[in-house]
C-alpha positions as CSV (number, residue, x, y, z in Angstrom):
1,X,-24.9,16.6,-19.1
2,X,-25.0,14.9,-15.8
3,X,-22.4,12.7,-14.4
4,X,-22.8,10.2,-11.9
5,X,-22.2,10.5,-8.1
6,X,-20.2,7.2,-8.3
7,X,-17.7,9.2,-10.1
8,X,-18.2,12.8,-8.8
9,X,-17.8,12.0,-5.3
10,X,-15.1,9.0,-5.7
11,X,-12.6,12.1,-3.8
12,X,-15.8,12.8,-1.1
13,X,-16.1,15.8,-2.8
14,X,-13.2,17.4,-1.7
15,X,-9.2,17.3,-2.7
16,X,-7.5,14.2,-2.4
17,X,-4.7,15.6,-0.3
18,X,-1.9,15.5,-2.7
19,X,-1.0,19.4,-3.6
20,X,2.5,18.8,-2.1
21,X,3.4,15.9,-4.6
22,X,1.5,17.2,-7.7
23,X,3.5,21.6,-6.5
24,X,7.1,19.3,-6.6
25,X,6.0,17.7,-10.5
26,X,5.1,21.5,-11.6
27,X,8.5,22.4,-9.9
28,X,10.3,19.3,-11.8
29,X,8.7,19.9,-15.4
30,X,9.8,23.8,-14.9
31,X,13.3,22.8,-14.6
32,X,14.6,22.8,-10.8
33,X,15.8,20.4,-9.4
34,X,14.1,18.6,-7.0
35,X,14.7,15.7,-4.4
36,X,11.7,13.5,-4.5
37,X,10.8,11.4,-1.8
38,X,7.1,11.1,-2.3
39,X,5.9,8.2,-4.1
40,X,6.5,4.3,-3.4
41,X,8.4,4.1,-6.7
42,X,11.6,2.2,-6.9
43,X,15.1,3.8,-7.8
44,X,15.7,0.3,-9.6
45,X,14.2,-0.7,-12.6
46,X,12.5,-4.4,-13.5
47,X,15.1,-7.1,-13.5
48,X,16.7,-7.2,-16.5
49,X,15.6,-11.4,-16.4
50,X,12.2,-10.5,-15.9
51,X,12.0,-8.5,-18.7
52,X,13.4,-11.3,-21.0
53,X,11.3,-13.6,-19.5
54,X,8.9,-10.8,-20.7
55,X,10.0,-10.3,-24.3
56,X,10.4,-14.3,-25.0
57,X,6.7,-14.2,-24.1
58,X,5.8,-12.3,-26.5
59,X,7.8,-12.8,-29.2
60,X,6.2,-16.5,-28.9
61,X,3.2,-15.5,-29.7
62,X,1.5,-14.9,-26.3
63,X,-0.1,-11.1,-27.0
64,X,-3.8,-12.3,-27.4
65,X,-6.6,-12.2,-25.2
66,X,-5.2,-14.2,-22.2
67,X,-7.9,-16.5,-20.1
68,X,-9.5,-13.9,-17.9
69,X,-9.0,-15.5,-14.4
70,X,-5.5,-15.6,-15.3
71,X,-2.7,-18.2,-16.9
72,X,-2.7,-21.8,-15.0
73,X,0.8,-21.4,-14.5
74,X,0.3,-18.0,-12.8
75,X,-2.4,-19.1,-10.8
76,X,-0.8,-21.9,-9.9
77,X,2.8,-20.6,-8.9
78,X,0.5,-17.3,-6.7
79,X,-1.5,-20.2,-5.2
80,X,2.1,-22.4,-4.2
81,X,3.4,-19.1,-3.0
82,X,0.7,-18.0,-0.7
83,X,0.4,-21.9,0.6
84,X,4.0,-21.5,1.5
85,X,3.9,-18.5,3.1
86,X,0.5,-19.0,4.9
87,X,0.0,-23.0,5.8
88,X,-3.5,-22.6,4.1
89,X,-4.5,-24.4,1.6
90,X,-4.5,-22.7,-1.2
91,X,-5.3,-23.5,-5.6
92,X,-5.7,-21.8,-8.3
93,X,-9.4,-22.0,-7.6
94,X,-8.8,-19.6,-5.0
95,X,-6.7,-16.8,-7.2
96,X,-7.8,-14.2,-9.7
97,X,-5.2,-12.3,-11.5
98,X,-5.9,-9.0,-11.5
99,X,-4.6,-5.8,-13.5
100,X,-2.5,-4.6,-10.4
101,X,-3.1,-4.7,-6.8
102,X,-5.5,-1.4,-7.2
103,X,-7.7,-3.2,-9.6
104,X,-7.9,-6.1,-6.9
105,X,-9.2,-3.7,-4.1
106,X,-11.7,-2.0,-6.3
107,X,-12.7,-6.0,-7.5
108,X,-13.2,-6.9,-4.2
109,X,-15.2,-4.4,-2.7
110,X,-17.2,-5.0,-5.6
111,X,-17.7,-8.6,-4.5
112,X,-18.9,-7.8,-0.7
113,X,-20.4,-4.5,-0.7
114,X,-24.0,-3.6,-2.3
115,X,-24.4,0.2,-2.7
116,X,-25.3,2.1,0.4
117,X,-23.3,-0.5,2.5
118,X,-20.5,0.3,4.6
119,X,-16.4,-0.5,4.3
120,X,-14.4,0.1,6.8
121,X,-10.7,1.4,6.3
122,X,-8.3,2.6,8.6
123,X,-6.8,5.9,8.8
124,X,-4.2,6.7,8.5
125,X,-4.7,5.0,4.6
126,X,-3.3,4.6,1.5
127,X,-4.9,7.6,-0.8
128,X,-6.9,5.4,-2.6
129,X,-8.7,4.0,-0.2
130,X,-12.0,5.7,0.2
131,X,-12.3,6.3,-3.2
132,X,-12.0,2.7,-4.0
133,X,-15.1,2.0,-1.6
134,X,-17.2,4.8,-3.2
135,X,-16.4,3.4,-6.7
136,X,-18.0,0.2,-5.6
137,X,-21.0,2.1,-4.4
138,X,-20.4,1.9,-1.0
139,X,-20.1,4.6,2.0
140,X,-16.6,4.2,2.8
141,X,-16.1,5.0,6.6
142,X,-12.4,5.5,8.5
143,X,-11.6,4.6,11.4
144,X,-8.7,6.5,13.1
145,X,-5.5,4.7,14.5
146,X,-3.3,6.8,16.4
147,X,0.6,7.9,17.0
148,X,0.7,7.1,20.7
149,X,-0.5,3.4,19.3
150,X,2.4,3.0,16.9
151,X,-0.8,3.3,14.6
152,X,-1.6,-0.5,15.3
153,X,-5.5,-0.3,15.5
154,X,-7.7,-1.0,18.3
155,X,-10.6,-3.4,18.2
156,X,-12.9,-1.3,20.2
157,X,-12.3,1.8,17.8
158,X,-13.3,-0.9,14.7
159,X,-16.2,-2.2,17.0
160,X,-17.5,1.7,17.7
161,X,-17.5,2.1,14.0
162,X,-18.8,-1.3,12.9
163,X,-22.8,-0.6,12.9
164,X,-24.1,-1.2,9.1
165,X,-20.7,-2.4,7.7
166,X,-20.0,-5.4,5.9
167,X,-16.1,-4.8,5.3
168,X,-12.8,-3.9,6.7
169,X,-10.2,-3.4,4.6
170,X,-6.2,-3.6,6.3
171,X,-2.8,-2.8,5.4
172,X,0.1,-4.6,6.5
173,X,3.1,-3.9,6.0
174,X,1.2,-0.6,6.3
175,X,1.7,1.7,3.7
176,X,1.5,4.9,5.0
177,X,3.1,4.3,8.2
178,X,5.5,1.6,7.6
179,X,4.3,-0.4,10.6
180,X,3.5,-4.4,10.6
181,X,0.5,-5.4,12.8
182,X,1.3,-7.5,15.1
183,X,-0.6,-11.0,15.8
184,X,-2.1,-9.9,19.1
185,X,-3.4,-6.9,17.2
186,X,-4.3,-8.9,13.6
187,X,-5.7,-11.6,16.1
188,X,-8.4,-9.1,17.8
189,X,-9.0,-8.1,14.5
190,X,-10.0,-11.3,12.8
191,X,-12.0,-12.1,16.3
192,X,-14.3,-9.0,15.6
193,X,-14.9,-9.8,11.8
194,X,-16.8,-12.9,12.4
195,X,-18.4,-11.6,15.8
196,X,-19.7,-8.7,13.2
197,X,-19.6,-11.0,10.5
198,X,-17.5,-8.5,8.3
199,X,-15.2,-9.4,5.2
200,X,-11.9,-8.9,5.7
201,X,-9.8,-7.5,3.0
202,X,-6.1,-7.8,2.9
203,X,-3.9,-5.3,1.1
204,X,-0.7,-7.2,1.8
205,X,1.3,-5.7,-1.2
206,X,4.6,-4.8,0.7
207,X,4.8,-8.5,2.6
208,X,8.2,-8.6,1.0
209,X,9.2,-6.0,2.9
210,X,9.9,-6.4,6.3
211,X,12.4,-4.7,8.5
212,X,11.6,-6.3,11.9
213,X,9.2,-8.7,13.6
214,X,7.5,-11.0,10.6
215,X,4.7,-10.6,8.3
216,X,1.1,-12.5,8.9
217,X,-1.5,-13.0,6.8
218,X,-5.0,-12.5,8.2
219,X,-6.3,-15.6,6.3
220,X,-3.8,-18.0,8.2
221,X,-5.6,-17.4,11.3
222,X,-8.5,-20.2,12.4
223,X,-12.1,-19.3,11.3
224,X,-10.7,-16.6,8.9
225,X,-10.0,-18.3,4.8
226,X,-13.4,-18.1,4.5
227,X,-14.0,-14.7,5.1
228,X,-11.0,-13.1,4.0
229,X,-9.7,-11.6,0.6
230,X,-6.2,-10.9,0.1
231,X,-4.9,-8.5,-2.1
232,X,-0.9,-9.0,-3.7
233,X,1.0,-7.3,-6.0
234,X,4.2,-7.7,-8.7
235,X,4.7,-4.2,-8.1
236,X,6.7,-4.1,-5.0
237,X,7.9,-7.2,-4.4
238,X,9.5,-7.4,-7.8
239,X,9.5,-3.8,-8.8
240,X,7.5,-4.2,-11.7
241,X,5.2,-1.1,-11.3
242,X,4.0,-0.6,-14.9
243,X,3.3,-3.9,-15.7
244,X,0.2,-4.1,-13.6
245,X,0.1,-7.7,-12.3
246,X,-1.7,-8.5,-9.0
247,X,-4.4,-10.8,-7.6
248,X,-7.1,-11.8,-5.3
249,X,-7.0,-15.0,-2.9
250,X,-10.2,-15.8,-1.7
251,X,-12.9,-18.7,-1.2
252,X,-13.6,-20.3,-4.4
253,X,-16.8,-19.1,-4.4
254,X,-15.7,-15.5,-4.3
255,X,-12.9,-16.1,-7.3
256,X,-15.9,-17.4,-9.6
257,X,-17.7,-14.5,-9.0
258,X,-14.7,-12.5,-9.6
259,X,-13.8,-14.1,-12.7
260,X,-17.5,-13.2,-14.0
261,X,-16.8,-9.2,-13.3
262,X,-13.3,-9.6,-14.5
263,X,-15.2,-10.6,-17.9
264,X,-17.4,-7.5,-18.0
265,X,-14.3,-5.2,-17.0
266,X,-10.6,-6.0,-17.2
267,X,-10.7,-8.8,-19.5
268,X,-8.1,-10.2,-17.9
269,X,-4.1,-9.3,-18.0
270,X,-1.7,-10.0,-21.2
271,X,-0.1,-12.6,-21.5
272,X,3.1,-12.5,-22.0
273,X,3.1,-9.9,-18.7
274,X,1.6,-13.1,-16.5
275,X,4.4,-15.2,-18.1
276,X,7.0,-12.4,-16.7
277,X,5.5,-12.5,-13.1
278,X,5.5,-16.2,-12.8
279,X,9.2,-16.3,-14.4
280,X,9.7,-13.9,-11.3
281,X,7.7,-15.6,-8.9
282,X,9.7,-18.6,-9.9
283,X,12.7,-17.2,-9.3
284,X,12.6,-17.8,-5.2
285,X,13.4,-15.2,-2.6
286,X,17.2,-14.5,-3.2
287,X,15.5,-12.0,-6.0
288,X,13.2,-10.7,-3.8
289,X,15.4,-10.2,-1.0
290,X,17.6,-8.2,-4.0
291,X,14.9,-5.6,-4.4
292,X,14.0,-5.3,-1.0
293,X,17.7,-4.3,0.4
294,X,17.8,-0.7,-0.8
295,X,15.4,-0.2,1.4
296,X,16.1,-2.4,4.6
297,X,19.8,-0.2,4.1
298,X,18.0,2.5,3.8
299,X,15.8,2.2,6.8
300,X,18.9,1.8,9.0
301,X,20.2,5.0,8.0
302,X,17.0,6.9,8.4
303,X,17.3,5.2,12.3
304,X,20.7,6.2,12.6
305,X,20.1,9.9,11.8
306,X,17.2,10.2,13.5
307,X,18.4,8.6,16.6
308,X,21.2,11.8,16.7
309,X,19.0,14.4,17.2
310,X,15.4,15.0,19.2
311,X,13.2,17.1,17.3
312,X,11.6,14.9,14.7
313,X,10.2,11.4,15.8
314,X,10.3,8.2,14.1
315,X,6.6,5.8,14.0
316,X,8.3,2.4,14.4
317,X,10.1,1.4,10.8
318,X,8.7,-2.3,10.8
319,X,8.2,-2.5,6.9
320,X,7.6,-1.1,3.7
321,X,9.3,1.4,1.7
322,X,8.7,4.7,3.7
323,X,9.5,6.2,7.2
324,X,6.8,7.9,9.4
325,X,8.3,11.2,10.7
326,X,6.6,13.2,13.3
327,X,7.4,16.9,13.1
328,X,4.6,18.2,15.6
329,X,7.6,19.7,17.6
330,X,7.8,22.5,14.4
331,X,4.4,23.7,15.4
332,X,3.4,23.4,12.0
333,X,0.6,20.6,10.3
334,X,3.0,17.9,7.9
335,X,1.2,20.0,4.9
336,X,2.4,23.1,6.3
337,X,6.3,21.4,7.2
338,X,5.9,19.4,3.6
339,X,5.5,22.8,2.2
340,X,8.2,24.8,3.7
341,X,10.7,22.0,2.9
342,X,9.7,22.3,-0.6
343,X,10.1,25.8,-0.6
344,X,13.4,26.0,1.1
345,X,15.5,23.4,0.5
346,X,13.4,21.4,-2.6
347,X,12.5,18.7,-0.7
348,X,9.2,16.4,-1.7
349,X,8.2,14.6,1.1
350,X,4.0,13.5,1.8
351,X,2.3,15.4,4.4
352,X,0.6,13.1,6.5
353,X,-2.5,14.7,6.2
354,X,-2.6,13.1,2.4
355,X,-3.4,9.8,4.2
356,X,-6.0,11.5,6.5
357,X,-6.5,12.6,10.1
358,X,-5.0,10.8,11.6
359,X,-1.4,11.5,10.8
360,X,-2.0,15.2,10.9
361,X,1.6,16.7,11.9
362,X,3.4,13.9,10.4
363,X,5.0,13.3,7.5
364,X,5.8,10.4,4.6
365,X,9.0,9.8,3.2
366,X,9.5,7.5,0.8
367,X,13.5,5.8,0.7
368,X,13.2,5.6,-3.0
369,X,16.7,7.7,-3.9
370,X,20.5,6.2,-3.5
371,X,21.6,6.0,-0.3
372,X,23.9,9.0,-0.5
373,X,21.4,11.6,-1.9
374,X,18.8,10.1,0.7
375,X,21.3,10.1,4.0
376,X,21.4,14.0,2.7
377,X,18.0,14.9,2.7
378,X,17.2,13.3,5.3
379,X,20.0,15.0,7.5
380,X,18.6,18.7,5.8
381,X,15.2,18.1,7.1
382,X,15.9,17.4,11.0
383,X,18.2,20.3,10.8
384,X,15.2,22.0,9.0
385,X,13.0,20.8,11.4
386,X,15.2,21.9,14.1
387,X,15.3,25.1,13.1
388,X,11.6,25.4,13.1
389,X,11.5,24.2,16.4
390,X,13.8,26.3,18.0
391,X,11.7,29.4,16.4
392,X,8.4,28.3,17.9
393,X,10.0,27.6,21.3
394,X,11.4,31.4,21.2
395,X,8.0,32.8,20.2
């Protein structure tokens, strides 16, 4: 029986650039032990309040069908918190609730892309990027950033790429790279959505989590509310992963839209989960802050090290939970390093090349073990790296 393209080709038709990650699992499940530093999942759990917050939810009776655009309260406490943080008005007329941050993106390219369109990403990208805009029917298009940038992107490579597109989607606090866009650069950005008249969509999941300079929100810039969808996310912020609580900001007119294809898909997020996230929400920055220092300590570490020797580079650790490493100076690709280190020491790190081409020769790791364990690996793969280096300098 036939299947349809939408689905066959959400990958492009090829691998989706993860045989490093899913080797280290095999590895794991076979018994060896394995330092893991791939994926953006945190070494803590959910708040132990949060999850009471959770349970009291439910044991009062809230396990039904909740209303599909999401809990007043929720809305309302997402809308107070992104009014706060951005100066624009914002109500729970402008918020969906949405069953994770992933289920937002794939909602929202829904809402501004009619198949055969084109959405715009940047590369390097989170893996699910393209997939997401292929899901939604549309021709998802990269357009690289590069190392010698910092990976902040360029107008004028968005503009060369722009011709039939009706969407951009951004990342910042950038998950690969760890890099926050700067105004000027978020700035030349929202000038060349409306001179194209693009959508802007904001994946601004790790806003929590920044290391230095300060977090802005495309939609807080003039001209830009009405054209711009934000994206956010329990998951970081609050490390609450599984519970799958995120949401969409947007013009009203977008959200009622929204709402309608939340009805014919999600049906909306339980309830007692929504009562969590505004419990957490609620419960101001200081818990926040709490989840995000592992990895602010972390991040100075990773500096430290990496500042004592001069064979693996550092892309500039503005934000989110990973580090950028350049290890060009092996001579291998990051697959190629991402594999040796696997092989020889049994440590999982993310070639670059899983976030495209971009950040070919780099690779991702993610500061999501104690400090200890994480200073260690760290220190084994510049020595590793060294090592390697030294070898293809000799050759």
């Amino acid at each position: 029986m036939k299947l349809s393209q939408r689905i066959t080709h959400l990958t492009g038709g090829g691998g989706d650039g993860w045989d490093v990650f899913y080797r280290a699992r095999r590895m794991v499940s076979e018994g060896h032990a394995v330092t893991e530093l791939t994926i953006g999942e945190h070494d803590i759990r959910t708040d132990p309040s949060i999850l009471e917050a959770m349970e009291t939810s439910a044991r009062d009776g809230h396990t039904g069908y909740a209303m599909v655009p999401g809990t007043d309260m929720l809305r309302d406490t997402v809308a107070a918190r992104v009014q706060m943080r951005s100066g624009i008005p914002t109500t729970r007329k402008n918020v969906l609730i949405t069953p994770g941050g992933q289920a937002g993106l794939f909602a929202a390219h829904m809402a501004v892309c009619d198949p055969g369109d084109v959405g715009l990403y940047l590369d390097p990208y989170y893996a699910t990027y393209p997939g997401t805009i292929r899901g939604a029917g549309a021709i998802a298009r990269a357009v690289a950033t590069t190392a010698e940038d910092a990976f902040q992107p360029r107008a004028e490579s968005i503009e060369a790429a722009a011709d039939g597109a009706v969407s951009l989607l951004i990342n910042t606090p950038n998950n690969p790279t760890g890099v926050v866009y700067s105004r000027q650069t978020l700035e030349n950005i929202a000038d060349l959505c409306e001179r194209r008249d693009l959508w802007l969509i904001s994946d601004e999941v790790y806003d929590t989590q920044v290391w230095q300079g300060a977090h802005l929100s495309p939609r807080a810039l003039p001209g830009m509310a009405d054209r711009t969808l934000v994206v956010g996310s329990m998951s970081k912020s609050h490390a609450m992963t599984g519970s799958r609580c995120g949401w969409i900001v947007g013009p009203e007119e977008v959200i009622d839209h929204l709402i309608n294809l939340a009805t014919h898909t999600t049906y909306g997020v339980p309830g007692f989960i929504q009562d969590a996230a505004s419990f957490a929400l609620n419960a101001g920055t200081v818990l926040e802050e709490d989840i995000a220092a592992p990895f602010r300590r972390r991040r100075a570490l990773a500096m430290d090290l990496l500042a004592a020797q001069n064979t693996v580079g550092l892309v500039p650790a503005q934000g989110a939970m990973y580090v950028m490493l350049d290890v060009r100076a092996t001579g291998l690709s990051g697959e190629g390093f991402a594999n040796a280190l696997l092989d020889t020491h049994s440590i999982a790190v993310m070639p670059g090349e899983s976030f495209g081409k971009a950040a070919a020769g780099h690779v991702r790791v993610a500061m999501t073990i104690d400090d200890e364990r994480f200073a260690s690996a760290l220190k084994t793969l510049c020595e590793f790296a060294a090592t390697l280096a030294d070898c293809q300098a000799a050759e």
